[in-house]
Every structure is written in structure tokens, then in C-alpha cells.
C-alpha positions in Angstrom: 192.1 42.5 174.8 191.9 45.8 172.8 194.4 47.3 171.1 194.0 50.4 171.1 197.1 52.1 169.0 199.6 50.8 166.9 201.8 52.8 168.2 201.6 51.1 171.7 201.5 47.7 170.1 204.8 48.3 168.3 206.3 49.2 171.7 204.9 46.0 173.4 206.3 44.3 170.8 209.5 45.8 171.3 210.0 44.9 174.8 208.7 41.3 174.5 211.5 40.5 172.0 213.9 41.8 174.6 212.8 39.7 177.5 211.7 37.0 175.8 214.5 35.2 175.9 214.0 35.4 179.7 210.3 34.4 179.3 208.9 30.6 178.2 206.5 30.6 175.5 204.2 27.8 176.4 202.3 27.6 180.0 201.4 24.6 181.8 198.3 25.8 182.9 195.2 23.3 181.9 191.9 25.2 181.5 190.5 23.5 184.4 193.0 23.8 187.0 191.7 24.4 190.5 194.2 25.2 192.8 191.8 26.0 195.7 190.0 23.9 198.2 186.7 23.0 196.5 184.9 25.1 198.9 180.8 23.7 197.6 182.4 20.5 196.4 178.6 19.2 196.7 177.1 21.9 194.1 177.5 22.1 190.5 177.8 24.7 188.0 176.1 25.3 184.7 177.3 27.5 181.6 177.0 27.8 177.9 180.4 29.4 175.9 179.3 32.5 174.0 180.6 30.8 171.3 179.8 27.3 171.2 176.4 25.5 170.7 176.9 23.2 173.9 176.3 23.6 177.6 178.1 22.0 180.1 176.8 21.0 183.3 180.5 20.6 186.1 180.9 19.4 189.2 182.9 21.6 191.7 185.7 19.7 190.8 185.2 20.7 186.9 184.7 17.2 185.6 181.8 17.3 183.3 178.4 15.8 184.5 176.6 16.4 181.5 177.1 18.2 178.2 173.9 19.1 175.8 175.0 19.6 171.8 172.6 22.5 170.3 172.6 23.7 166.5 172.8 27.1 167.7 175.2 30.2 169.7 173.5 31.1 172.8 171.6 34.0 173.1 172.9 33.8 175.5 171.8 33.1 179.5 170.9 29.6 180.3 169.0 28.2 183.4 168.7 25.5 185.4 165.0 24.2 185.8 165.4 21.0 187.9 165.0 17.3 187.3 167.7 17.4 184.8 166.5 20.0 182.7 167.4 23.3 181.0 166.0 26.8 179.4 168.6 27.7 176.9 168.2 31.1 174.9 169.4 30.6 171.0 170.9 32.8 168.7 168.2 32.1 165.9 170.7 34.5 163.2 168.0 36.4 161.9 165.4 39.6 162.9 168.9 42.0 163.4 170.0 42.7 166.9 173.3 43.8 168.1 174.9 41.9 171.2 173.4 39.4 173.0 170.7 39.0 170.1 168.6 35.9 170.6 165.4 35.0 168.8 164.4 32.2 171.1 164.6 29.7 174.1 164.4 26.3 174.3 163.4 23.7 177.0 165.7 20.6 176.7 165.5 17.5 178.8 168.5 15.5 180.3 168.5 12.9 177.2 168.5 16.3 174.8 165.4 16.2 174.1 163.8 19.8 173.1 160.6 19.8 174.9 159.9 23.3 174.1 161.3 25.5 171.0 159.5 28.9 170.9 160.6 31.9 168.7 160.1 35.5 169.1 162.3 37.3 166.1 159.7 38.9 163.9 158.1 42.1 162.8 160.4 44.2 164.9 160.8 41.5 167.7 163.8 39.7 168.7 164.7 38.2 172.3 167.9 39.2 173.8 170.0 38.6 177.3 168.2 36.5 179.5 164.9 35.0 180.4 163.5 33.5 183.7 160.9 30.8 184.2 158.4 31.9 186.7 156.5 29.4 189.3 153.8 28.7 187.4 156.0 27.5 184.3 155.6 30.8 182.2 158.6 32.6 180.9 159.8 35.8 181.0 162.0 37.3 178.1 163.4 40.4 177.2 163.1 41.6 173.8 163.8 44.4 171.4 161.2 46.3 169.4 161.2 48.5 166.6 160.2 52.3 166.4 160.8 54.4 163.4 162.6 57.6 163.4 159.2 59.1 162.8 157.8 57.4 166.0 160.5 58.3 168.1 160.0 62.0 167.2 156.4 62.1 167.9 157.2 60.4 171.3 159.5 63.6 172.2 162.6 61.9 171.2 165.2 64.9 169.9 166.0 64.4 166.2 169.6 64.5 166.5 169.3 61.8 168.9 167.6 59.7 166.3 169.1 58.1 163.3 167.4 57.1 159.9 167.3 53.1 161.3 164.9 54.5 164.8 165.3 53.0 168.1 164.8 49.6 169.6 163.3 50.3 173.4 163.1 47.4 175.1 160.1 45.4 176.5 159.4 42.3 178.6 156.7 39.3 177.7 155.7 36.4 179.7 154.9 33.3 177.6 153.1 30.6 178.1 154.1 27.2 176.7 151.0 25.9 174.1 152.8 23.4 172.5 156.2 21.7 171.1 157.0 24.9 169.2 154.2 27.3 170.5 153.5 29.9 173.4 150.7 32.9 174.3 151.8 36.3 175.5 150.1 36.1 178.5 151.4 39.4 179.6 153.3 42.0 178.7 155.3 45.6 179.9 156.7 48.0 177.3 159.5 50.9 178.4 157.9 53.2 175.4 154.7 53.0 177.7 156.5 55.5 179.9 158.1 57.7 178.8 159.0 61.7 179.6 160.7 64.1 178.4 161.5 67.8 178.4 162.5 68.5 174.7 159.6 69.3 172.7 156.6 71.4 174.6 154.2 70.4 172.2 154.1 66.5 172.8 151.5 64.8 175.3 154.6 63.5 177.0 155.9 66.8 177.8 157.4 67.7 181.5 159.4 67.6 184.3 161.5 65.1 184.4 162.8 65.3 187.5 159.4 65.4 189.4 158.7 61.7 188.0 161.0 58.9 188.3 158.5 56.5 188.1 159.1 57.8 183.9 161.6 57.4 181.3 163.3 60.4 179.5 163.2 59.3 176.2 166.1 62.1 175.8 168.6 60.2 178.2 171.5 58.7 175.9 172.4 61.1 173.3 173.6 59.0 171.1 171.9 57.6 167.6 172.5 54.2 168.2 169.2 52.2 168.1 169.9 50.0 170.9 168.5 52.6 173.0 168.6 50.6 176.2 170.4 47.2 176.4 168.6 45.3 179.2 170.4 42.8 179.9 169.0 40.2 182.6 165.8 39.6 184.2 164.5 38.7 187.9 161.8 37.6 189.5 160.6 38.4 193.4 157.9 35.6 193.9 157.0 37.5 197.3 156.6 40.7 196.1 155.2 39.7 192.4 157.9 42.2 190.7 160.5 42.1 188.6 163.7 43.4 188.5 165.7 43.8 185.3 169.3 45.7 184.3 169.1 48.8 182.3 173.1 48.5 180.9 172.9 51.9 179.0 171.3 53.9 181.2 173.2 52.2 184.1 170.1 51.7 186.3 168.3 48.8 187.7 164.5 48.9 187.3 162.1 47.2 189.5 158.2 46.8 187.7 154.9 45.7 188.9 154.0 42.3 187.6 150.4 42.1 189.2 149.3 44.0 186.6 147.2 43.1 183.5 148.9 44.0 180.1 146.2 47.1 180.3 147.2 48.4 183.3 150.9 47.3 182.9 150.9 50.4 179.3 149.4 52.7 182.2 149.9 54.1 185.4 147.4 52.7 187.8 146.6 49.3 188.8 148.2 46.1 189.8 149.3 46.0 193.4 151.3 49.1 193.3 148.4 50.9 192.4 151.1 52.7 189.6 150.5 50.6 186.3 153.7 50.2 184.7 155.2 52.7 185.7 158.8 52.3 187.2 158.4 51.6 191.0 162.1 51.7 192.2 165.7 52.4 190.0 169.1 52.5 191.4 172.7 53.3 190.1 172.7 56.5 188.3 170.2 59.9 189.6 171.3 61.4 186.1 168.8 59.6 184.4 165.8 60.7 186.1 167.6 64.8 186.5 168.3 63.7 190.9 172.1 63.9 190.8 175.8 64.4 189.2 178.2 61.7 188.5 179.3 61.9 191.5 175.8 59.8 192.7 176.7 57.2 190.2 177.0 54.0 191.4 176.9 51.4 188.4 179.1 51.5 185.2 177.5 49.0 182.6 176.5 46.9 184.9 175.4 42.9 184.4 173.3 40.4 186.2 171.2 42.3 189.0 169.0 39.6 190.9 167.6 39.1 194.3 169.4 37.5 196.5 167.8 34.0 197.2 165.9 32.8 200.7 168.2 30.9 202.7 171.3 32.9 202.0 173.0 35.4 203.4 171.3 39.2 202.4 168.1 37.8 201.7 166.5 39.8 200.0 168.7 42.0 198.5 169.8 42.7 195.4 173.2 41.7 193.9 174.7 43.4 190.4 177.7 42.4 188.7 179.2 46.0 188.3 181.7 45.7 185.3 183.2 49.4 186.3 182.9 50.2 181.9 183.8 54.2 182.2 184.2 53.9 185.9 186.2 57.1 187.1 189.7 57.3 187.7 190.4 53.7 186.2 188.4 50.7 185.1 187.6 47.7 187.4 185.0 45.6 188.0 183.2 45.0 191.6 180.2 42.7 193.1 177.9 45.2 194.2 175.0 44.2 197.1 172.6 47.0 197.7 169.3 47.2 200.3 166.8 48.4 198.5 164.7 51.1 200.9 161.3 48.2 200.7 158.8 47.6 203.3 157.0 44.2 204.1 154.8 45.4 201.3 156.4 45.5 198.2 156.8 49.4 198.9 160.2 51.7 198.0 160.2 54.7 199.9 161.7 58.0 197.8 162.6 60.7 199.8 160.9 64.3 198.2 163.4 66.2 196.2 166.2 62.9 196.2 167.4 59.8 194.5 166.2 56.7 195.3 168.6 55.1 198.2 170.4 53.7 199.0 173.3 56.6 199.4 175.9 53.5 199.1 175.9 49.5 198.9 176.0 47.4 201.6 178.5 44.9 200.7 181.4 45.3 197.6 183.6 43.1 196.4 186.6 44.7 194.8 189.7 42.7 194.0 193.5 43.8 195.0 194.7 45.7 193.2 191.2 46.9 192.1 192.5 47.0 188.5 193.9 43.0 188.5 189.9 42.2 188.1 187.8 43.3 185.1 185.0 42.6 182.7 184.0 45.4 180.2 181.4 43.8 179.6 179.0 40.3 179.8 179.9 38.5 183.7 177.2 37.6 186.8 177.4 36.7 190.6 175.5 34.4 192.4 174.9 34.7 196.4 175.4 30.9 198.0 173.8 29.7 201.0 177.3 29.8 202.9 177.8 33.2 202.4 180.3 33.0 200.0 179.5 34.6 196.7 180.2 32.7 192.8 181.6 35.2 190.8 181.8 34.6 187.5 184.3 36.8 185.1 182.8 36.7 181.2 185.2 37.9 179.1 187.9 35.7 180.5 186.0 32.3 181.6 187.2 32.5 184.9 184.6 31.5 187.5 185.7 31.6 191.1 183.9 31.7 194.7 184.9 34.2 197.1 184.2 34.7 201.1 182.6 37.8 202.5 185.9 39.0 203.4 187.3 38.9 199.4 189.2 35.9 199.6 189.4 33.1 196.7 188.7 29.9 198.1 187.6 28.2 194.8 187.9 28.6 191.0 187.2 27.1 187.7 188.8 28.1 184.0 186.4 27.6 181.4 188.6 28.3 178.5 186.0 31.2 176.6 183.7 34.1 177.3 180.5 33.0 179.7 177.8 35.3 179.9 177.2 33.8 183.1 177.8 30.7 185.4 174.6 29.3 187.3 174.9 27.7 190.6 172.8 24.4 191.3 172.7 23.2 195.0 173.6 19.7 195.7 169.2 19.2 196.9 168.4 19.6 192.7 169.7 16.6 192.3 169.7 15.2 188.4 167.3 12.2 187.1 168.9 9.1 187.4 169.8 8.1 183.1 168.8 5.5 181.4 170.1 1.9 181.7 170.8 1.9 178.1 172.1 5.3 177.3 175.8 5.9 175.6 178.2 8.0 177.5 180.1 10.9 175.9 184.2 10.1 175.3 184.5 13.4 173.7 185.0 16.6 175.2 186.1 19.8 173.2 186.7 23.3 174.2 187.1 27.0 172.2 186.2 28.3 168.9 187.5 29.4 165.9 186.9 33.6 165.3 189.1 36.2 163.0 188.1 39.4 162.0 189.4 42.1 160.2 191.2 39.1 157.5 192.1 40.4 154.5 190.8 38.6 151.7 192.4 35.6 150.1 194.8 35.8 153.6 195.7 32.6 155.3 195.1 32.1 158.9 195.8 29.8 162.0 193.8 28.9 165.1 193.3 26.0 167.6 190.6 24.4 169.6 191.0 21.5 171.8 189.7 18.6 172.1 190.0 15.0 174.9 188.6 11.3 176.0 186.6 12.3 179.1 185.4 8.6 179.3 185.9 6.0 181.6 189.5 5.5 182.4 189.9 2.2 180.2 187.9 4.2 177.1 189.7 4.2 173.7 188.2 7.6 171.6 188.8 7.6 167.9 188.2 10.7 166.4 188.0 12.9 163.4 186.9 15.8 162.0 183.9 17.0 159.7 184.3 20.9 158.1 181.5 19.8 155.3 178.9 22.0 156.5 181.6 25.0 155.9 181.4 26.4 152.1 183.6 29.0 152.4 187.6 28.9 152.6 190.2 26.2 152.1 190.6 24.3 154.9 193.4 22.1 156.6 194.0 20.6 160.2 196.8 19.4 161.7 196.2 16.6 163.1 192.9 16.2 161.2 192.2 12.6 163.2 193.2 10.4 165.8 193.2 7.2 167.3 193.3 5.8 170.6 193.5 8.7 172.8 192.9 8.0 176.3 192.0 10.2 179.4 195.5 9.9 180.8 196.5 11.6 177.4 195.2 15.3 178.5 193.9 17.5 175.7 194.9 17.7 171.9 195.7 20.8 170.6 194.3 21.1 166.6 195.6 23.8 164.2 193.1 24.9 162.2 194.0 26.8 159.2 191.9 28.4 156.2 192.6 31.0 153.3 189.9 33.5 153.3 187.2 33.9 151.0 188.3 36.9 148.3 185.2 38.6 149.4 186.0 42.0 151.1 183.5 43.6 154.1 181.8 40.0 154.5 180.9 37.9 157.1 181.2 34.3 157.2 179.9 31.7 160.0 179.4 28.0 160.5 181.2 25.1 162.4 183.2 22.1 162.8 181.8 18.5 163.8 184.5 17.2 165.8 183.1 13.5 165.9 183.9 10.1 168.3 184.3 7.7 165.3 182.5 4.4 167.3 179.9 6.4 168.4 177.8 8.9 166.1 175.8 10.1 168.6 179.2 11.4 170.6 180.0 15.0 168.6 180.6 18.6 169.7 180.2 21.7 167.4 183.6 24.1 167.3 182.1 27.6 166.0 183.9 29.5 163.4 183.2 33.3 162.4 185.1 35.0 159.9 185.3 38.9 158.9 187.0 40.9 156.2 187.2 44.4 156.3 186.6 47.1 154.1 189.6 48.9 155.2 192.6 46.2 155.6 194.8 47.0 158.0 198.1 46.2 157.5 199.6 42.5 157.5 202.2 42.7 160.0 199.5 44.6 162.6 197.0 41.4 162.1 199.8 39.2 162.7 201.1 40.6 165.6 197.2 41.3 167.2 196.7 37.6 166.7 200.1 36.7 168.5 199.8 39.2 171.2 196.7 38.5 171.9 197.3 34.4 172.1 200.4 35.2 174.0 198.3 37.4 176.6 195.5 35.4 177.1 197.8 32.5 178.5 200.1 34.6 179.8 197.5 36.6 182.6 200.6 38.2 184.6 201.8 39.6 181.3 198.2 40.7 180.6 197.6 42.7 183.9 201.0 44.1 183.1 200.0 45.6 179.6 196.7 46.6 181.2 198.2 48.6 183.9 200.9 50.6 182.7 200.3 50.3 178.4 196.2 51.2 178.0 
């Protein structure tokens, strides 16, 4: 939730006091209530929290099948590979970024074991988004790199579109494993590779940009921030041998040639296509390439464009989470399923003188009201054999199936922002474990994050925690905040004995006075750990931020409250979205 006046908060304010009397304070809603028929109650789902180091594999029920601890925030898509293993990204915490920095990926095994730990946040590099494993166990990853201010002005780039720091264009690489901890680039495409522009005459780039799609205009986004583009997933058409990835800031998806050698892919001839790496189909906004208005847009910050999987229904075609950021006339998110103009070939047909088609989507989701369903921002969807489609909402947690017709037949609370859920059909089945391995007890959910604290201030937040064991398990419990050395910490309760399954979910208070160190920014986490069992822990992250600027007491107070109150109170929060902001 953003706030975006103080004046509107006051008046919020205002009218809560005079209804809440009519209004209970507490909700008796458990994060994983599922008031639907479980509508794949054979399949599973897989997710990592954007904050939390663990990922969670559920059943459609939402009991937890398996859970794997990590020492780091995602960074942040993770993937199902089969026979009980995953390909998590990690947030490595160094090599800058913005959101949805990486650094790295990592292959873990069903015991937890890392069978693969490769790192790609150096000189100018740093993974971001997503990554997909291709069929001959290579990796794609998307990455950042760095160009000067310099560079980006000889590449046609208009100076007042350029600040001091440069740009970061993105690129893909395809990796493949060496070792434990080590990987070639095997292959690689770069965005600066093609670019155009109609700026400065006397540049080798130089022309029209309307009369090539297939280039970039380096000129498109005015702004000076370096995150010039923002990809933000990555696909893979086994068929075709292309790949698909989501342009967030230019509002576009892109579709490349990956039978290309990393020579041909920084040209424009070769590979299958015959055209290099240049650009061989982009759809959701003809402004980027001068072939329409914004009246021809179609996406708005979109997230998660993919292919729609054999088997399923659309086959073949592509699906994009469209999160409806800057939308006209109001903002609201929609599942958007296009048909991409594509022969038998690997061919898109471009009509002289037009955008690339097609004129409009062939299937939409849309909630009702439009408005009761948004995500600025993160979120995915996922095409199921039945038809249905598995919708997942990232800024609120909320995953949920839908039929082609837009009704809810199943959903799932996780409790925290997902980037995205990933569906795994009940034929992937799990390795059996071993005979001798130790089941979890311990199950916690949330995080611990404040910003804009004012130094030396004193705050309050909760996580949760419960026995997910067998139903006669006993879990003992405490909690570890040694590995914090920052703040003065308390928790309430701070251990506990004997809690059962039947018990539900504790609710710990965490509190901590802020380090008296103004515009800082303070990270780390709390071991929440099964005392009988040391191998039975889960990591709650905790962020911490003071300002430069404090804002005033009573605001933080009441942004913390509101914003508590709001995120368990989701008919009040479509409320204040609809007639406050």
C-alpha cells in the first residue's frame, strides 16, 4: 500500500475512528485458508517469499511437502527441475542492482544439497529476474551490464537522457555447469548489439527508426535512470529454438533467435532466422519502435510472458501477466494471452508500414470490478492442462486458479510478496526420502521490514511461526537474533514449549530501537530454531531504514497501523483503493 498524501491519510484515519467501533480489529482469516474446491488437488505449487531465504514446495491443499532453508533473499524466480530438485536465483548483496537484483542461481537437491552455486555479479555484471534451464541442462540468465555515460553517448544515446552513473542494458547468457561452483558462457545476446536511433546524425547507428523493428532506439525512455530496461523473465520455445523475454520499461515482449553463435547473435545475419540478433518479433507497445499512439498499447509493466506449454489449452501461445502500472483511465491488472502472427517455421509476419499483430489478445482475464485485482508490480500466470489458468498476485501472496470464463475455483494465501508461483503436475513426482531423514516440526511465515525509522526510534513487528509435524509432535522452540549487530532487541514470547499442530500459529512481537545512525541501511535475520532438532530452523528476514529526512512520528505510526490494519482487512483495502487514491 502507498500512501500517497498525508493529507488523505489523516482523513482515513478520521473515518476509521468513527466506525470503528462498528468494525472488529482482529480477523479470523488463517493465511492458508482455501475456501474453494481444490480444483488440481493432484498438482503442487512451488514459491520463494521475496523476503525469506526458504522455498516452499505445497500441495493443492497448502500443506507443506517440502521446505529448503537458503542463506540468501531470492533474486528472485525459482524453478522446478524434476526428481526433487530446484534452480533458485539468490540475492548475493553485492555488484549494485536495483529490484530484483540477483548475482546468482543455485541447483539444490531434495536433501538441500547445493549441487550447483554459480555467480555472475562482477565487473559490471549482475543477474536479475529469472532464469530458465534449457533441455540440454544449460541455463539461461538475465543480467545487467554496465555502460558509461561516455559509452552511451557514443552509441547515440541523448545526453540528457544520461546521467553521471550510465546505463545498465540488459543482456542474456547461457551457462553451462563446469563444476560445484563453476559454469562457461556458452552463448550469449546483448540489447546494446542493436541498437538505433535518430538523435545524433553523426553516429554509425544513425536512422529511421521506424523502418526497423528488428532494432532498439537507444532514445526510448527518457528518463536518466540506469536501469534502462528491466527485463524481467525469460522463456524458452524448444520448437522454434527462440526465446522470449519481458522488456518491463519499454512495455514490450521480445522474441530472439537462439540458433545463433554469440558472433552472429552481436550481428544481424545468421542463425536460423537468417537476422543475427536482431529482434525477430515484439508486442505491447508500437511506440517503441515509432508504429503507433497510446492508443496501440497493450501492456502496462507487464511480468511473466511465457509460451504456453504442449498439452494445454492455447498451445503455443504466449501468456503475460499484465500488471495494468499507468494503465489508462484507472489501474488494474489482467492475464493477457496473445497469438503471435508465426508460421510452422519459426516465422512472424509484419505487415509493411504496421505494428506487429496481433491488433488485440485472444483471451483476457480481468477481474470484477476490474479495479478489485491489482499488482503494480512483480506477479505471473501459468496455463494448466485443464484449461484453467494459475494466477498468481505478487504483491499480496494470493495465488488462485481461475476457469476460462473468470471464475475462482481455487486459492492459496501465502502470507508475503511472491514474484511468482510455479505449477508442478502430479506426473513430476518427487524422489522417494531417505529412510533415515528428520522431518521438519517447524514452519514459519513473514518478515520483519521498516523504513523510513527515525533513529534511536522503537518499533514493533510480528512473524509467525507453528508445529507442522505429525499430529502427536511436541515442537520446542526458540529464538536466535545473534547474527543481528545492530539494534536492541526483545520478543514476546521469545520461546516455547510444547506447541502442537492443533495449536495453529504463534504470533511473535518483535521489537528493536534503531540504530542512531541516520540515511542507513541495516539487514540480517532471525533463526527461529526446533530446540530437539538443530537441523529444523527457518530464517525470518529483517531490513531496516532511516531516513535522511524524518518524517514525522505520528505519520510513521499511523503508516505502520494503517497499513497492518489494511493488509488483513482486504474489503477495507479495496475501499481505500477505490474511492481515496
Amino acid at each position: 500500500m502507498i500512501f500517497h498524501s498525508e493529507f488523505r491519510l489523516t482523513v482515513f484515519f478520521i473515518l476509521f475512528l468513527l466506525l470503528g467501533a462498528y468494525i472488529p480489529l482482529s480477523s479470523s482469516e488463517q493465511v492458508n485458508q482455501t475456501p474453494f474446491p481444490l480444483s488440481f488437488s493432484e498438482g503442487q505449487f512451488l514459491y520463494t517469499p521475496m523476503w525469506s531465504t526458504t522455498t516452499y514446495l505445497r500441495h493443492a491443499d497448502g500443506s507443506l511437502n517440502r521446505s529448503w532453508a537458503s542463506s540468501y533473499f531470492p533474486g528472485v524466480a525459482v524453478w522446478w527441475l524434476g526428481n526433487g530438485t530446484i534452480l533458485r536465483t539468490i540475492r548475493t548483496g553485492s555488484g549494485g542492482g536495483t529490484g530484483g537484483s540477483g548475482g546468482g542461481v543455485q541447483k539444490v537437491a531434495w536433501d538441500g544439497t547445493i549441487i550447483w552455486d554459480f555467480r555472475y555479479n562482477t565487473n559490471g555484471h549482475l543477474t536479475h529476474h529469472d532464469v530458465k534451464t534449457l533441455p540440454n541442462g544449460n541455463v539461461l540468465l538475465i543480467a545487467w551490464e554496465t555502460k558509461t555515460r561516455t559509452e552511451a553517448i557514443a552509441a547515440g544515446r541523448n545526453p540528457s537522457y544520461v546521467s553521471n552513473n550510465g546505463l545498465w542494458p540488459d543482456h542474456v547468457i547461457e551457462v553451462q555447469p563446469t563444476g560445484p561452483s563453476s559454469g562457461d558462457i556458452v552463448w550469449e545476446w546483448h540489447a546494446w548489439d542493436h541498437l538505433i536511433q535518430d538523435y545524433d546524425a553523426s553516429k554509425e547507428n544513425y536512422g529511421v527508426v521506424t523502418d526497423h523493428p528488428e532494432l532498439v532506439d537507444v532514445n526510448y525512455a527518457t528518463s536518466t535512470q540506469q536501469d534502462w530496461m528491466h527485463t524481467n523473465s525469460i522463456d524458452y520455445n524448444v520448437d522454434f529454438d527462440q526465446i522470449l523475454i519481458s522488456v518491463n520499461l519499454f512495455n514490450e515482449i521480445w522474441i530472439i533467435d537462439h540458433s545463433t553463435t554469440t558472433e552472429e547473435a552481436a550481428g544481424h545475419s545468421g542463425g536460423t532466422s537468417g537476422k543475427g540478433g536482431d529482434l525477430l518479433y515484439r508486442w505491447g507497445n508500437p511506440m517503441t519502435y515509432d508504429a503507433g499512439t497510446t492508443n496501440d498499447r497493450k501492456l502496462f509493466s507487464q511480468h511473466d510472458a511465457s509460451w504456453i506449454d504442449k498439452g494445454c489449452p492455447g498451445e503455443g501461445d504466449i501468456l503475460v501477466f499484465n500488471n495494468g502500472a499507468n494503465r489508462p483511465g484507472s489501474h488494474y491488472s489482467t492475464v493477457d494471452q496473445i497469438t503471435p502472427p508465426v508460421n510452422e517455421n519459426g516465422e512472424y509476419y509484419l505487415e509493411p508500414d504496421s505494428a506487429y499483430g496481433p491488433a488485440d489478445q485472444t483471451w483476457i482475464y480481468t477481474a470484477n470490478p476490474p479495479t478489485s485485482f491489482y499488482a503494480s508490480h512483480i506477479s505471473g500466470a501459468w496455463r494448466l492442462p485443464s484449461g484453467n489458468t494459475l494466477i498468481t498476485n505478487g504483491e499480496t501472496g494470493k495465488i488462485f486458479e481461475i476457469t476460462p470464463e473468470g471464475s475462482t475455483v481455487w486459492q492459496y494465501n501465502t502470507g508475503g510478496q511472491v514474484f511468482k508461483a510455479v505449477y508442478i503436475s502430479p506426473e513430476e513426482e518427487e524422489p522417494e526420502p531417505p529412510e533415515n531423514e528428520t522431518t521438519s516440526d517447524l514452519d514459519c511465515s513473514g518478515s520483519l521490514s521498516w523504513t523510513d525509522i527515525k533513529p534511536g526510534a522503537t518499533v514493533v513487528g510480528s512473524f509467525e511461526l507453528q508445529n507442522i509435524g505429525d499430529n502427536d509432535s511436541l515442537l520446542n522452540w526458540t529464538i536466535d537474533a545473534s547474527s543481528i549487530s545492530w539494534g536492541t532487541w526483545s520478543f514476546n514470547p521469545e520461546s516455547g514449549t510444547r506447541l502442537t499442530p492443533e495449536d495453529g500459529a504463534v504470533t511473535v512481537l518483535a521489537s528493536v530501537v534503531a540504530p542512531d545512525e541516520p540515511d542507513s541501511d541495516f539487514i540480517g535475520y532471525i533463526l527461529v530454531k526446533n530446540i530437539n532438532n538443530q537441523s529444523d530452523f527457518e530464517q525470518i528476514p529483517v531490513t531496516l531504514k532511516t531516513p535522511v529526512n524524518i518524517i514525522p512520528p505520528w505519520l510513521t505510526f499511523l503508516q505502520q497501523f494503517l497499513t497492518y490494519f489494511l493488509q488483513n482487512h482486504p474489503i477495507w483495502e479495496t475501499l481505500v483503493n477505490n474511492y481515496f487514491f
